[in-house]
N, C-alpha and C positions, 0 to 999 in steps of 0.2 A: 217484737217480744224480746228480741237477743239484745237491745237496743235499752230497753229498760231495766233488763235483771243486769248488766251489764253496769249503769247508775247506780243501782241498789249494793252492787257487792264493794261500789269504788267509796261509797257513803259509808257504807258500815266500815271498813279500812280508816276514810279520813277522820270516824269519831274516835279510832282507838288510838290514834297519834302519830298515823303509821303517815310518809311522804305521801303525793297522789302523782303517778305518771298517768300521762299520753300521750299518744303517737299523733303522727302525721296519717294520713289516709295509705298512702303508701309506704308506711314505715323510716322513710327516709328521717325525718326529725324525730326526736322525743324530746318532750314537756315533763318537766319537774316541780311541783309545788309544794310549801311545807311552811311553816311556821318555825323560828329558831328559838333559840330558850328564852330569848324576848319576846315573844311573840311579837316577834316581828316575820311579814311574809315574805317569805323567800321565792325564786324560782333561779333554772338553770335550766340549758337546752344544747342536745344533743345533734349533733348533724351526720347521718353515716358511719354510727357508732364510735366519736369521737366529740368531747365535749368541746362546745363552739363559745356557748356562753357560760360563765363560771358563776356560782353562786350569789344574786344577787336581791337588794333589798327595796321592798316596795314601800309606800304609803304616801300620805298626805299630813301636811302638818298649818295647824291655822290657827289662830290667837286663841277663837275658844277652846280647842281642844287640839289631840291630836290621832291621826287614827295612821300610828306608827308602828307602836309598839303594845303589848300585854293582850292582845289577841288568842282565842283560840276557835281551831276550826267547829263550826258545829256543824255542816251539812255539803254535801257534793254532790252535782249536779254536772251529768254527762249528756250527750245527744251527739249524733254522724247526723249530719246534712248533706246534701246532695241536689243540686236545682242548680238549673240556668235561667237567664234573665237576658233580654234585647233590650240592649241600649240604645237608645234617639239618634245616635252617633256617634264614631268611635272606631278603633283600629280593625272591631269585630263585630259580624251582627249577634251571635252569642256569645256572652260568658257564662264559662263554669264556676259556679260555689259550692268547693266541695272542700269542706271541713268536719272533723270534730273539736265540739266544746265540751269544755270544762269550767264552771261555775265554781270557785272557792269562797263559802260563806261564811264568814268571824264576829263572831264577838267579842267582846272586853267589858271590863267591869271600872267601875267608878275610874273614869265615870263611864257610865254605859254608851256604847258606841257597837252602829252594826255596818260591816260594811262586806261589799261583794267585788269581788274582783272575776273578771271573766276573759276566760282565754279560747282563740280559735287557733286551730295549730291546722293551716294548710299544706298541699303536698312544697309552695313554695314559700315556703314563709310563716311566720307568728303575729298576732292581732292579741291586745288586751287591754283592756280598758278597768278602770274603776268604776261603782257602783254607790252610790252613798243613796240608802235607803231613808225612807222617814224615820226618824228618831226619837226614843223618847223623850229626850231632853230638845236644847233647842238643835232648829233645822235652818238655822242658816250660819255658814263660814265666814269668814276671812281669808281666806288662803294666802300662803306666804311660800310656801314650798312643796314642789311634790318630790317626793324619796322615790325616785324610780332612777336603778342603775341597771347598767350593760356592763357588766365586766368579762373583758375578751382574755385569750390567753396568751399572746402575744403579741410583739411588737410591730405590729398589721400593718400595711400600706395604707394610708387614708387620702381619700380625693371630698377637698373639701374648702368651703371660703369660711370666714370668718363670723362669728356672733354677732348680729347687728340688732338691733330692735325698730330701724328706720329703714334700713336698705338688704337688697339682694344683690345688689348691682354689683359684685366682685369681678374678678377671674379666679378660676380654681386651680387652687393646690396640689398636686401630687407629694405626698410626702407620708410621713409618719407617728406613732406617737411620739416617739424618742426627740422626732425634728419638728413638732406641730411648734413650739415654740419659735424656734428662728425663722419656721414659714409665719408665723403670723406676728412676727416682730416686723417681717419686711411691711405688711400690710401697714402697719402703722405708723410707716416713715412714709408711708405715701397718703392715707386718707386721714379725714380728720372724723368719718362715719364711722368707725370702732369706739364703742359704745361702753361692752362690757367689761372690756381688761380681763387677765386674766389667759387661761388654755379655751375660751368656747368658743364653737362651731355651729353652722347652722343645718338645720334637716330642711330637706333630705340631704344625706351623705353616703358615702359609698366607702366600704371595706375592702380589701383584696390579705386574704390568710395565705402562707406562703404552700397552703397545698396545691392549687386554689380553692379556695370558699369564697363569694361574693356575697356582702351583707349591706344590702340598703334598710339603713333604720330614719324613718319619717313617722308622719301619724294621719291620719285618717278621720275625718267629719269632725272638724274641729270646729266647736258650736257651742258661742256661751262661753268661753274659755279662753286663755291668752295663748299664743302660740309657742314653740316649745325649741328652745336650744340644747344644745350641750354642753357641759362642762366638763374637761377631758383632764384627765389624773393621767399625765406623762409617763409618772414614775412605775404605776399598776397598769396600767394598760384600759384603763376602763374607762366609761362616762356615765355621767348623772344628768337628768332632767334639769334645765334652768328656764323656769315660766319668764316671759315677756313680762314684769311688772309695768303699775302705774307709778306717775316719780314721787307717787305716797311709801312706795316699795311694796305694795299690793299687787297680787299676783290677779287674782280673781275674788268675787263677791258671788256666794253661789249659795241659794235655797234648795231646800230638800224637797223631794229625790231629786239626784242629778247624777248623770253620769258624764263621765269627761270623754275626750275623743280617744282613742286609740291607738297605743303607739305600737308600731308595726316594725317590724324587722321579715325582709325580702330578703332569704338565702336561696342558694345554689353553686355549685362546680360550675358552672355553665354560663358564661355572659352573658349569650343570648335570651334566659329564663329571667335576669332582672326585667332586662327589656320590654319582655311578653307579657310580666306579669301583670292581672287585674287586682292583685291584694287590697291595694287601696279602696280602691272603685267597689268591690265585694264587703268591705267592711263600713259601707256609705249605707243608709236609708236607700229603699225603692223612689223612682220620680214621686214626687208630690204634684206632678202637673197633671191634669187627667186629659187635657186635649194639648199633645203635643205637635197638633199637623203643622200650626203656626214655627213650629222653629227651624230653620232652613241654612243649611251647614252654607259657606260664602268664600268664594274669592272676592279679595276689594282691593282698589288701590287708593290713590289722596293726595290732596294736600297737605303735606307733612315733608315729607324729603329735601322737598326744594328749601325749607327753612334752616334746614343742617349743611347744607354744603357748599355753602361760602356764596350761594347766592344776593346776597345782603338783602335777604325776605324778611318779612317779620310777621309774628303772628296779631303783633298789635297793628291797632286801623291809624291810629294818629300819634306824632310825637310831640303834639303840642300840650299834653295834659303833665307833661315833663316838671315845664311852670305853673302849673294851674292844676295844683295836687284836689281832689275831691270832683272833675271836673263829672258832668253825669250828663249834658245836651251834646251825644257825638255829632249831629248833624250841623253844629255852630263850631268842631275843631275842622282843621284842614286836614285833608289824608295826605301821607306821608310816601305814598308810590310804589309800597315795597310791598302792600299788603296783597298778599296772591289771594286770599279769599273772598275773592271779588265773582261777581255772576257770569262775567263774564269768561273769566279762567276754570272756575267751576266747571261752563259749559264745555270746554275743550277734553275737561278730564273725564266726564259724563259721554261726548260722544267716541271718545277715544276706547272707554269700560264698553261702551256697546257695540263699537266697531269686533271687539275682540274677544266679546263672550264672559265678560266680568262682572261678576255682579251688582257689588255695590261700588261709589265712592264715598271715602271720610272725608269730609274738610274738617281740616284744625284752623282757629283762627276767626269764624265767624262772627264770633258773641260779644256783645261788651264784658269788659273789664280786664284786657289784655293789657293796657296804659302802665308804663311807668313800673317794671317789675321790680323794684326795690321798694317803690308805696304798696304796691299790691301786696306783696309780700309783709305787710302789716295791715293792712285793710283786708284782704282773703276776702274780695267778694266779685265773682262773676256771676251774670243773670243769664238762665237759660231758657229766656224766650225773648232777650232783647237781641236783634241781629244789627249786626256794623250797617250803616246808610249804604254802603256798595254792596251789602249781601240780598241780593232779593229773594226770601224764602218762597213767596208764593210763585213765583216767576221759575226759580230752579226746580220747585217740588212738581210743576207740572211740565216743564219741561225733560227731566228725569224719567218721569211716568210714561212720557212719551215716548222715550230712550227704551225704554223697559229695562231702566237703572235704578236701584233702593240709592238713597243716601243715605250716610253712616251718620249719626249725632256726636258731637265730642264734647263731654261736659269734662273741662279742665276743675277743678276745685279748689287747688293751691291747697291743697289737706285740709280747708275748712269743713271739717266732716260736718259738723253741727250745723254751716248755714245750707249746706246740700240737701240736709234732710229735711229742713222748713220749707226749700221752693222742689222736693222731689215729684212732689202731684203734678203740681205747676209744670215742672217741665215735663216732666213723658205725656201729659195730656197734649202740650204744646209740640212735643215730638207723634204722637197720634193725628191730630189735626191736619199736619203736613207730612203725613206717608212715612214718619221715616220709622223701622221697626228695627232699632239695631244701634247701640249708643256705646263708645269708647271712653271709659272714665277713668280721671285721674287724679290723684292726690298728690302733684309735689312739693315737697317742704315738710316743715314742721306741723306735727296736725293740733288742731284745734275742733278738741277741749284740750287746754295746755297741758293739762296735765296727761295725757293718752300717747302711746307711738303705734305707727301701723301696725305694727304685732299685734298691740294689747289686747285686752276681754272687751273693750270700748268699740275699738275698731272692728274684731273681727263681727261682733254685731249689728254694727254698722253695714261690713259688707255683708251680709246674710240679708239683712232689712231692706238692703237698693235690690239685691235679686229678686226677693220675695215680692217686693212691688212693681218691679219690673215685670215680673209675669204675669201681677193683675192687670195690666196693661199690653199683655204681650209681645214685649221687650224684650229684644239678645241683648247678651254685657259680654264686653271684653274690656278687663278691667286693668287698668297698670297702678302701680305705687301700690296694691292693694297686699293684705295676709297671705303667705303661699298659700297655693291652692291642696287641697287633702281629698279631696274625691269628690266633693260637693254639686261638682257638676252630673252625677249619677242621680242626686236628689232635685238638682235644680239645671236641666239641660238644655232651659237658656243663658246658663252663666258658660259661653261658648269656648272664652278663652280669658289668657292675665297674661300680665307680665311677668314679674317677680323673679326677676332674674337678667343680669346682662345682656341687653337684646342685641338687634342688629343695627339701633340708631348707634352704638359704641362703634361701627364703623367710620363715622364720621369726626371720632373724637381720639386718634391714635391707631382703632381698629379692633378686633378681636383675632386673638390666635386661633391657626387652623383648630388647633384640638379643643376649642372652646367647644363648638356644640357637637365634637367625640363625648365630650363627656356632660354634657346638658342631659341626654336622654336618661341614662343613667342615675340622675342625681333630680333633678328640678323637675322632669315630665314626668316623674312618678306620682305626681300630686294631683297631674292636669295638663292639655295641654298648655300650647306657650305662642302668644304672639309676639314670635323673634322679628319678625317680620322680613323674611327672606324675596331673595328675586335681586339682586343688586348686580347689575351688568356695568355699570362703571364704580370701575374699584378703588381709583386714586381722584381723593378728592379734598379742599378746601375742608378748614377745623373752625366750623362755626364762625367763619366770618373773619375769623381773625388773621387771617392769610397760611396758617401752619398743612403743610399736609400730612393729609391723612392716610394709608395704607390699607383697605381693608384685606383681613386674613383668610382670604379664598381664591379660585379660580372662577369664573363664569362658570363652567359645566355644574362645579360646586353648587351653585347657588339652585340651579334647578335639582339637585341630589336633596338637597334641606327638604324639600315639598314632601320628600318621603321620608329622611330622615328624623324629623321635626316635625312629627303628622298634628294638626289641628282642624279644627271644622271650621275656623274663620282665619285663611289665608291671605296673607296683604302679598300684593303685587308690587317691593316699593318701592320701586327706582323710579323718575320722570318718564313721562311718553317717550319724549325724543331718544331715549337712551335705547328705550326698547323698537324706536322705528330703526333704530340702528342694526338693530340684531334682528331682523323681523324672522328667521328661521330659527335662531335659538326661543324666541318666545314662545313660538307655537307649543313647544313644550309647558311652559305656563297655562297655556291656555288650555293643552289637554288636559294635563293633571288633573285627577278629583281632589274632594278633599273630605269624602265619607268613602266606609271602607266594608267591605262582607269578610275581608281575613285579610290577615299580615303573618310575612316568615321571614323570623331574622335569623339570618344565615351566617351571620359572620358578628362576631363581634368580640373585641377589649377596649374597656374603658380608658377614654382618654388617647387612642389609638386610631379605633377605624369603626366599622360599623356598615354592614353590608345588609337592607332588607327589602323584601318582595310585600307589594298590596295587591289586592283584588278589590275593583271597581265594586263599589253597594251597586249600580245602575247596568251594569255590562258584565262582559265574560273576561275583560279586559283585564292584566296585569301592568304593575307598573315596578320599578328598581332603583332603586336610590344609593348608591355609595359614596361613603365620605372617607376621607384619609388626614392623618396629621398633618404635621411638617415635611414628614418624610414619605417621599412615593414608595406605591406597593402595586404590585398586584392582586386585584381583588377575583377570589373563584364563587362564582355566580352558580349555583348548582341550580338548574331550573326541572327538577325532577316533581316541584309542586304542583304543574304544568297538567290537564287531564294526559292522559295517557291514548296516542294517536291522533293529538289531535296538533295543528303547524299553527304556529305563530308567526307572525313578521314583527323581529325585534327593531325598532327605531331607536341606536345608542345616540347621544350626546355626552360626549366624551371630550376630557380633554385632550386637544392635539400634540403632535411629539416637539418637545421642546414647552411646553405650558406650566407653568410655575407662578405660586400664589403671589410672589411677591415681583418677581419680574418678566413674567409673561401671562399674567390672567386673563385674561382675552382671547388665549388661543384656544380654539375648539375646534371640534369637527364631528358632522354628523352622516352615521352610516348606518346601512339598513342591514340585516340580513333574517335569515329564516331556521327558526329554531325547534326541537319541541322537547319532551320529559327526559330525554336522554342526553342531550347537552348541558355540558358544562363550559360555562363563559369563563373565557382567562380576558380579565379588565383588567388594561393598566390604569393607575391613578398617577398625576401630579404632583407633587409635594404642594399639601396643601392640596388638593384638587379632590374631583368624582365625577361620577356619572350617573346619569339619570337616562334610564330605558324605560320606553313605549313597547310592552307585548300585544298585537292585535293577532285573534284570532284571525288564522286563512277562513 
């Protein structure tokens, strides 16, 4: 009752012209809504009684019309929600969804236009989306632009990579608005993937206010719609909405009713509250799956590695289609020696996953149409149910099954979205047939329909259509080169993992900087997790064949710290066997780790710095500890007071040893046991560059 007379008094307010506030559940935020003498809609939001977001302006603008401006409010719509919900998998087996909404309803007149904007104001963070109801006139757009700004009040710290419409694959920025210019000039003296020109930036991104306030602004169940940049105004401090167009300069093509995805802004004082936060995930649809038993969170390792590190592997089967452009009978080219995804090698990787408790393996490299990557790259066509003459699928699929090992499918695409979608039946049937229930897909290049980039309204439909049919077939995806991820996997939790972001194959190509995945969590895992593909115990390695070396930017203890820092449900193991028979006492640690979780406590954290957090086994009583460090060594304080109370653990640290350094001693580790319980607090040293990964088993 208090609930609805409540709606009613905020209704009669917004007919008489009057602003509309609401609060956060806990008063921490307040929400501002209003219409200005354009009617145009405004809002502004308040963080701890100090304004965070300054007055800014909403709408949509599209050839037929525009629904910008000459608005006014006719009706408001309040509601407090309260409900949790178990996710398939995930840092938690509950989440809380505790919001109030606020519904702002407008009209306008010639031409007539109605439109609903809707806001959730959580204890951490703000969700709102647009509404475009059925209209009297016509119901379908052009969209060219959406008017949605953030204007901040000052000159804020931003960690953040560059605008792209093709790629994620940066390194991130530390800087600000003042300096976002010269950090993204450097950008452009190095790649030729900068797209937009211009001040834009890609979501998710991450704020630091000099109180501290931390603001991740990203969006959420992005469906039907093109994905969403920023355009950042230096001089004011603020950014605008910049939709992914097609190279028509079309934003989206959208029939009525439609509502667009959600753009969310994650605040808090607190680092560690970015981290924890479910925003996203809370502002996604429930599963659409009704029998989720089928999807089974994974460690896996592959054939993949060995083709990045100067092994002179290839993922094509022959080099003889070189001269013989269109060639299609592999069985009449000669193999060229280098191709590891052969049934034989397969089989080493298969009993090495079973010797050690590993679920699946991927092979890359199986299928025709590997030949000749500069033809392919204009042809864009691989078949996935033709296998190389040395790949024997029915030979490996039951030999596998015997292992009590899945193997992983990898449909490469070369971004021909359009021919993936004509043989999609075709192949998951032909991946059913042969056991495998778990497919890595990828689009690199330029995608085709030419006119589309992985951003756009084309693509991201695209990837929603491979998921959705994936689960008629009951299929996991972990997907690379695809649209960042926004929560999707809440509605669809067999889309396990993505890429969409500078993984850990960039160790093979230069390396990544320790503080690269300090600040991954923060910015890019708020969407979804991330197949970075951690686990690399040999760290100096060959640049693609080319003879250059490589440096990757961690410590060994590091790499087992990622499994918890870096949490996913589809874990790659990626280093070669041999690396790991090498270390057979650091893997065990591998092999322990889960990779589904009943709770998570992150204890420590600044972005782009360090990053301290505790899991709880979904299967056991067991805890696990993950810490990562920059460049610079720290000591990190482990408060293990989440621990039940009374009750002894035996902590198994894997730690780096004294003297261990990312860049000239990564290899040194060392591991020691001792016995802890709720009252200990753990003084870890870190590496530069370096971490530790702790084993808590209950006595």
């Amino acid at each position: 009752m208090m609930k609805i007379l409540m709606s009613l008094i905020m209704s009669t307010a917004a007919l008489t012209g009057a602003a509309v506030d609401i609060s956060s559940p806990n008063g921490a935020l307040r929400l501002n809504v209003d219409v200005d003498s354009a009617g145009t809609p405004v809002y502004s939001l308040d963080y701890k009684g100090k304004q965070l977001v300054a007055p800014g302006k909403l709408g949509l603008k599209a050839d037929e019309t525009a629904f910008t401006d000459g608005f006014r409010i006719v009706g408001v719509d309040t509601v407090t929600v309260d409900r949790t919900w178990e996710p398939v998998w995930g840092e938690y087996d509950k989440v809380r969804d505790h919001f109030r909404e606020l519904a702002l309803h407008l009209e306008a007149d010639k031409p007539d236009r109605k439109l609903t904007i809707r806001f959730r104001v959580f204890d951490d963070g703000l969700g709102f989306r647009y509404e475009l109801p059925v209209q009297d006139g016509p119901n379908y757009l052009t969209l060219r632009d959406e008017i949605t700004e953030f204007n901040f009040t000052g000159d804020h710290k931003l960690y953040c990579i560059p605008g792209d419409y093709d790629t994620d694959e940066y390194l991130w920025s530390e800087t600000s608005f003042s300096k976002l210019p010269e950090a993204l000039g450097n950008y452009r003296r190095h790649s030729e993937a900068q797209r937009t020109g211009g001040n834009t930036i890609q979501t998710p991104m991450l704020m630091k206010t000099a109180d501290p306030v931390y603001v991740n602004i990203h969006e959420a169940a992005l469906d039907g719609y093109p994905a969403m940049l920023l355009d950042v105004d230096t001089e004011n401090n603020s950014m605008s909405a910049h939709l992914v167009p097609d190279r028509l300069g079309v934003s989206a093509y959208l029939q009525m009713p439609f509502n667009t995805p959600w753009r969310t802004l994650i605040v808090s004082d607190d680092a560690r509250d970015i981290l924890s936060s479910q925003l996203v995930l809370n502002l996604n649809e429930p599963c659409k799956i009704e029998d989720t038993s089928w999807i089974k969170p994974m460690k896996f390792m592959g054939v993949w590695w060995e083709m990045f590190t100067g092994n002179q592997k290839t993922w094509a089967y022959s080099d003889d289609s070189l001269a013989k452009p269109g060639v299609t009978d592999y069985s009449k080219l000669k193999p060229n020696g280098r191709h590891p995804a052969n049934t034989e090698n397969v089989k080493k990787y298969i009993d090495f996953a079973s010797e050690n408790g590993i679920d699946g393996v991927l092979v890359e490299g199986w299928n025709e149409g590997w030949e000749d990557w500069a033809s392919f790259r204009k042809n864009r066509q691989f078949l996935f149910d033709k296998p190389y003459p040395d790949f024997d699928v029915p030979a490996l699929r039951d030999y596998a099954k015997e292992k009590g090992v899945k193997l992983i499918m990898h449909h490469e695409t070369a971004a021909n979205a359009a021919d993936y979608e004509l043989q999609l039946d075709r192949a998951f049937q032909y991946m059913k047939d042969n056991n495998y229930d778990a497919v890595k897909t990828g689009y690199v290049g330029a995608i085709i329909p030419r006119s589309e980039h992985h951003t756009s309204q084309w693509m991201v439909d695209h990837a929603r259509h491979v998921i959705e049919r994936a689960a008629d077939y009951k299929i996991m995806v972990d997907s690379h080169e695809a649209p960042r991820p926004t929560g999707l996997c809440r509605t669809y939790p067999n889309w396990l993992a993505q890429e969409s972001a500078r993984g850990g194959e960039f160790e093979s190509m230069g390396g990544n900087p320790p503080s690269h995945t300090c600040i991954l969590p923060f910015t890019r895992l708020k969407g979804g997790p991330m197949d970075y593909t951690p686990g690399l115990f040999e760290t100096r390695m060959s640049y693609y064949n080319e003879g250059k070396d490589s440096q990757a930017g961690t410590t060994l203890a590091r790499q087992l710290a990622l499994y918890l820092t870096m949490p996913s449900p589809m874990q790659m193991a990626c280093d070669l066997p041999e690396n790991y028979q090498r270390f057979p006492d650091a893997f065990q640690f591998i092999k322990d780790v889960p990779v589904d979780w009943s709770d998570s406590k992150y204890l420590e954290a600044e972005p782009n710095r360090y990053i301290t957090v505790a899991r709880r086994d979904k299967n056991s009583d067991n805890w696990f500890v993950g810490a990562i460090t920059d460049e610079n060594p720290r000591t990190a304080t482990i408060d293990l007071s989440f621990l039940p109370k009374g009750e002894k653990f035996e902590a198994t640290i894997y730690e780096d040893a004294p003297g261990a350094h990312w860049k000239d001693n990564p290899q040194a580790y060392r591991i020691r046991k001792v016995e802890v319980d709720s009252r200990k607090k753990l003084k870890q040293p870190l590496a530069a560059g370096g971490g530790a990964a702790i084993m808590l088993r209950k006595k």
